[in-house]
C-alpha positions in Angstrom: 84.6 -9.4 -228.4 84.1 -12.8 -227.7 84.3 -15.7 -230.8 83.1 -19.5 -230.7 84.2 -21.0 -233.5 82.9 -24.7 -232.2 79.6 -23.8 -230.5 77.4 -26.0 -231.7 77.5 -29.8 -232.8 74.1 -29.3 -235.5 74.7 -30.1 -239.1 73.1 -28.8 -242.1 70.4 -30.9 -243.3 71.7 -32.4 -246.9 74.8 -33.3 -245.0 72.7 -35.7 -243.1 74.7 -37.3 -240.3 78.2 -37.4 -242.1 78.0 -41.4 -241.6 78.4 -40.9 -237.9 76.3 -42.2 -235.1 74.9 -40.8 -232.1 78.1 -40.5 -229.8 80.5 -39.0 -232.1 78.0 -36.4 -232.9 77.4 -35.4 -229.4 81.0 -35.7 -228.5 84.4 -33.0 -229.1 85.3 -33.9 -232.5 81.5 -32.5 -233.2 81.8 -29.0 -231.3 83.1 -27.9 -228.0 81.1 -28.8 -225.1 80.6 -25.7 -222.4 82.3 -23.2 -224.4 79.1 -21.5 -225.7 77.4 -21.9 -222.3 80.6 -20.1 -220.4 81.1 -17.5 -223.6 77.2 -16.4 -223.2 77.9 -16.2 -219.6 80.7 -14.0 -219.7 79.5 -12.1 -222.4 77.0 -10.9 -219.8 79.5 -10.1 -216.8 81.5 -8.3 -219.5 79.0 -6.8 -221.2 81.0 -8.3 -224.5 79.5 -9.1 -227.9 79.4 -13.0 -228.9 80.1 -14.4 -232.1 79.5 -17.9 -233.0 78.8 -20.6 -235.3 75.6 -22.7 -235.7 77.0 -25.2 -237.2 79.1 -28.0 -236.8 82.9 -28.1 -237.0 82.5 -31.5 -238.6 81.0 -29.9 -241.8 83.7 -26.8 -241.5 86.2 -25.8 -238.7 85.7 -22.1 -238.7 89.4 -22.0 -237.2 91.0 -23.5 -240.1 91.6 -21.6 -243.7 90.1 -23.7 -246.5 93.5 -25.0 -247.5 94.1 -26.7 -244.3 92.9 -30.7 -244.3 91.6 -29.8 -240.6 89.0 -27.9 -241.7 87.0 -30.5 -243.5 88.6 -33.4 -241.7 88.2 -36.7 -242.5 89.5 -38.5 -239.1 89.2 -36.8 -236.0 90.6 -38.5 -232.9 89.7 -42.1 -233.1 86.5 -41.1 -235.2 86.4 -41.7 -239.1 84.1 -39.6 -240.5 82.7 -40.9 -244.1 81.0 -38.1 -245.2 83.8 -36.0 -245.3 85.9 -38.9 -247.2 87.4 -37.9 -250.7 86.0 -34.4 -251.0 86.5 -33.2 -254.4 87.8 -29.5 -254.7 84.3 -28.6 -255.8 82.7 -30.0 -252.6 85.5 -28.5 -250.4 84.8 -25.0 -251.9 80.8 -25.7 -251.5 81.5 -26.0 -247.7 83.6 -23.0 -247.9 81.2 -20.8 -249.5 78.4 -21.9 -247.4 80.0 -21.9 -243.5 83.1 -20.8 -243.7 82.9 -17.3 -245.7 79.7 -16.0 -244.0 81.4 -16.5 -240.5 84.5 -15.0 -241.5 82.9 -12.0 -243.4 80.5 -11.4 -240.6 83.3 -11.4 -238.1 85.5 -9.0 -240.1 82.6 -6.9 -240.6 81.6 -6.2 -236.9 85.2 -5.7 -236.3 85.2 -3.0 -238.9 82.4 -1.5 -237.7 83.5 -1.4 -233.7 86.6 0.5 -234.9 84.6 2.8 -237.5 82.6 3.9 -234.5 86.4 4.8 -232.7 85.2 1.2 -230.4 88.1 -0.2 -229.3 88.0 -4.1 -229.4 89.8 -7.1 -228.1 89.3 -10.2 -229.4 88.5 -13.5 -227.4 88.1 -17.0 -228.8 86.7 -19.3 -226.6 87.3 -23.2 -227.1 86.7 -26.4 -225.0 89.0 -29.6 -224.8 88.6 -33.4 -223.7 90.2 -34.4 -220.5 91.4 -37.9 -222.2 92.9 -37.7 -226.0 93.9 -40.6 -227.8 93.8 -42.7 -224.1 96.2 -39.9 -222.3 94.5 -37.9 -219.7 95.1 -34.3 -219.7 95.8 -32.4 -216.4 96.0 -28.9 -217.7 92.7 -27.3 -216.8 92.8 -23.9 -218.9 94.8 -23.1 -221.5 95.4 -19.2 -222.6 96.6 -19.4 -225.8 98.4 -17.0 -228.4 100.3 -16.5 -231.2 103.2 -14.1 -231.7 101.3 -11.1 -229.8 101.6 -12.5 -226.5 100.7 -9.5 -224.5 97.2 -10.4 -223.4 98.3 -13.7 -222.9 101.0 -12.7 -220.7 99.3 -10.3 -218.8 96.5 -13.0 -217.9 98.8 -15.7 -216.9 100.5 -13.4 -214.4 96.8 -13.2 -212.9 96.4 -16.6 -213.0 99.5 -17.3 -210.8 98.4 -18.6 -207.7 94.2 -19.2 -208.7 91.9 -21.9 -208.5 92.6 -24.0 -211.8 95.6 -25.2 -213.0 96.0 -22.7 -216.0 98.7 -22.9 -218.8 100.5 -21.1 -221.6 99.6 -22.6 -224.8 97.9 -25.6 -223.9 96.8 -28.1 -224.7 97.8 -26.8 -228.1 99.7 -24.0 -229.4 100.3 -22.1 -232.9 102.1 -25.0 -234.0 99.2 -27.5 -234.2 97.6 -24.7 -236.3 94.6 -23.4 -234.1 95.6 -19.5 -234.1 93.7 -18.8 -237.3 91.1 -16.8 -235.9 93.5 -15.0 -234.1 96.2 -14.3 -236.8 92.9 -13.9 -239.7 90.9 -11.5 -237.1 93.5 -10.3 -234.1 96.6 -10.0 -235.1 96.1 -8.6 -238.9 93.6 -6.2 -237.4 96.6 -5.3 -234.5 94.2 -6.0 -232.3 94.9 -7.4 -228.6 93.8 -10.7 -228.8 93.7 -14.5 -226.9 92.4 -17.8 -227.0 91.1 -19.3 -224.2 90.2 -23.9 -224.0 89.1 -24.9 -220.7 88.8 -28.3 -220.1 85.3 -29.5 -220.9 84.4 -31.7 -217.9 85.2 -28.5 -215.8 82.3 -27.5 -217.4 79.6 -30.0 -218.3 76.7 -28.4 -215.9 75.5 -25.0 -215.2 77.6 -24.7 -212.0 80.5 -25.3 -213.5 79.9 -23.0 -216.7 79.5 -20.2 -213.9 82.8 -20.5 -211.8 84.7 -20.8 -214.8 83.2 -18.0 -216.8 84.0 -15.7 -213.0 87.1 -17.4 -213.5 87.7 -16.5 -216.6 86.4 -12.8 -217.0 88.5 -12.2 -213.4 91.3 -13.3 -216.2 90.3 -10.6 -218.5 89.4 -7.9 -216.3 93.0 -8.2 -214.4 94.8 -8.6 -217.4 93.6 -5.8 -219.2 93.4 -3.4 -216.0 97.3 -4.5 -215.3 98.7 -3.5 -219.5 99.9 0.0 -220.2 97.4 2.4 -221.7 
C-alpha cells in the first residue's frame, strides 16, 4: 500500500491563501512535488492501492500527530505563513477534525480491512524533497527511510548498492526530525513491514523523470521484498 501524505498543494476554501502568495504555494513547504505523479505510477507497475491527501500540508501535515507544532506550522523553511500564526487550541483541533482525522481513520480502516480479508499488506509512504534547503544543496538523490523496523529498509538498500541514483539510509531526514509518524501510527503498531521513501524533487519535475524513478523505485520494492525470509 502506498501513502502520500503531501500530494497536493490545494487549500480548503475558508482558509483562503493562508496570507501566502503564489510561489510559496506552489513550492515544497505547500506539498511534495512528483511524489503523487511517481506514487500513481507505481501503484500501476505494482498493482498497489494509493492513499493520499487532497489537501495541503500547510493547512495540516498528515505526518505529524496534532500535538506536534509541525503539523500546523507556522514557519516553514524561509516562508512565514500568517494564517497559521497564533492558532488557538480550538482552531488547532478544527484542523484536526477536519484533515487530519478523516485521513488517519480512512487509512487505518483499509488496513483493517486488507488483513480482515487474510491480505497481507506492506506499507509505503512516498515523499519528495528540495535539492537546496535553507541555501545548502543536497546531493542525496533518494532517501529510504525507517524507524526502528528496519527490515524493508535494509533489504532495499542492499538493492540499491551499485544503481543509478545516489540512494541513502535515512535521508535527508530520519526518525529524529520526527517524519516516521505514518509509519510508527500505521506500520509499525499494525507490525506491519513498512518504509518511507523522499526522492529528490527535481529528479522528478516532468513526466520522464516521474517514470525512471517510479521503475527505479518499484525495482526497489520488488527486490527487497523477493530477497526477506518468508
Amino acid at each position: 500500500m502506498l501513502v502520500c501524505e503531501h500530494a497536493s498543494h490545494r487549500l480548503p476554501q475558508n482558509m483562503g491563501t493562508l496570507g501566502l502568495g503564489p510561489e510559496a504555494l506552489e513550492s515544497h513547504i505547500a506539498w511534495d512535488p512528483g511524489a503523487l505523479a511517481v506514487s500513481q505510477l507505481m501503484a500501476e507497475q505494482l498493482d498497489a492501492a494509493l492513499f493520499y491527501q487532497r489537501f495541503s500540508r500547510l493547512v495540516y501535515d498528515c505526518n505529524r500527530p496534532p500535538e506536534a507544532e509541525a503539523a500546523m506550522p507556522a514557519v516553514s523553511e524561509i516562508f512565514d505563513i500568517p494564517g497559521n500564526a497564533g492558532l488557538s487550541a480550538a482552531d488547532r483541533l478544527a484542523r484536526t477534525k477536519a484533515i487530519y482525522d478523516p485521513f488517519r481513520k480512512g487509512l487505518a480502516a483499509l488496513i483493517a480491512a486488507r488483513t480482515a480479508a487474510g491480505r497481507p499488506t506492506v506499507l509505503v509512504t512516498m515523499h519528495s524533497f528540495t535539492p537546496v534547503y535553507h541555501g545548502k544543496p543536497r546531493s542525496v538523490e533518494v532517501g529510504i527511510l525507517h524507524d526502528t523496523d528496519t527490515r524493508l529498509a535494509d533489504a532495499m538498500l542492499a538493492a540499491a548498492a551499485g544503481g543509478g541514483f545516489d540512494t541513502r539510509r535515512n535521508e535527508p531526514y530520519g526518525p529524529i526530525d520526527g517524519v516516521t509518524h505514518t509509519l510508527i501510527e500505521h506500520g509499525l503498531k499494525n507490525s506491519l513491514l513498512n518504509v518511507m521513501i523522499e526522492i529528490r524533487n527535481d529528479l522528478v519535475s516532468d513526466e520522464t523523470g516521474q517514470r525512471v524513478m517510479a521503475g527505479y523505485l518499484a525495482g526497489l520494492l520488488g527486490e527487497g521484498l523477493a530477497s526477506m525470509p518468508q
